[in-house]
N, C-alpha and C positions, 0 to 999 in steps of 0.2 A: 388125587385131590389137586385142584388148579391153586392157585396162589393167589389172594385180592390183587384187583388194578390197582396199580398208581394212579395217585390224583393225576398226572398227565394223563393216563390212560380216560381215566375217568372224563376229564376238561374235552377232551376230543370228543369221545361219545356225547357227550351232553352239546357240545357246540354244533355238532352235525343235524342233532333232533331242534336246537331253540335259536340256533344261531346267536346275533344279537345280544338276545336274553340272558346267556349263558355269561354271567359273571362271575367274575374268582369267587364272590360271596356266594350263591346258586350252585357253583362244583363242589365247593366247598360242603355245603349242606345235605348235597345229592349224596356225596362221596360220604359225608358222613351215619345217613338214615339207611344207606342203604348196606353199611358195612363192606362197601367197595368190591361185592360181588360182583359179578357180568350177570348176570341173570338176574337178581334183582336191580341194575339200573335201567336194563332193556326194557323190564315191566314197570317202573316208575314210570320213566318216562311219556308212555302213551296216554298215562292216566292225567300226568299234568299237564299234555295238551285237552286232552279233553274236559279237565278240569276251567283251565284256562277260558274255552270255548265257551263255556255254560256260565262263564263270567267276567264276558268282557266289558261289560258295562260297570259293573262294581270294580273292576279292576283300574279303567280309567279314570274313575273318581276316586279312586282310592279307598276305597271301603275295602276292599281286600287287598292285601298284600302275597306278590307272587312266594315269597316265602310261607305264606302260611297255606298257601296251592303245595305247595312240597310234601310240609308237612301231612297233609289231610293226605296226597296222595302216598306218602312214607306209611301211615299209619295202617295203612290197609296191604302192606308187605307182610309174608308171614316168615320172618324174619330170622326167631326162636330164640329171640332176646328175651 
């Protein structure tokens, strides 16, 4: 059995896939939905770019918030929470 990442661990990972994006608040979140697996933040990740994608328009205006892109993509991890 492997050990969970460190939120370092995790900050890195997530800063390589959002750059920018990647704030303590957003590591924080990821680190947290995803229970700090490697495996489940590798597969978050590609879903909230794509999530991202399919709403950038709402995202500019603010109609959506990228936290709640996290969540929607957290949601669909199978977890076994």
């Amino acid at each position: 059995m492997l050990s969970e990442l460190t939120i370092e661990e995790v900050k890195g990972i997530v800063e390589r896939a959002l750059g920018e994006e990647a704030t303590a608040e957003m590591v924080a979140q990821i680190y947290n939905v995803t229970g700090a697996i490697h495996r489940h933040v590798d597969m978050i990740l590609p879903r909230i770019l794509d999530l991202k994608s399919r709403n950038e328009e709402k995202l500019r205006t603010g109609e959506v918030k990228l936290r709640e892109i996290v969540n929607i993509a957290g949601s669909r991890l199978m977890t076994g929470a």
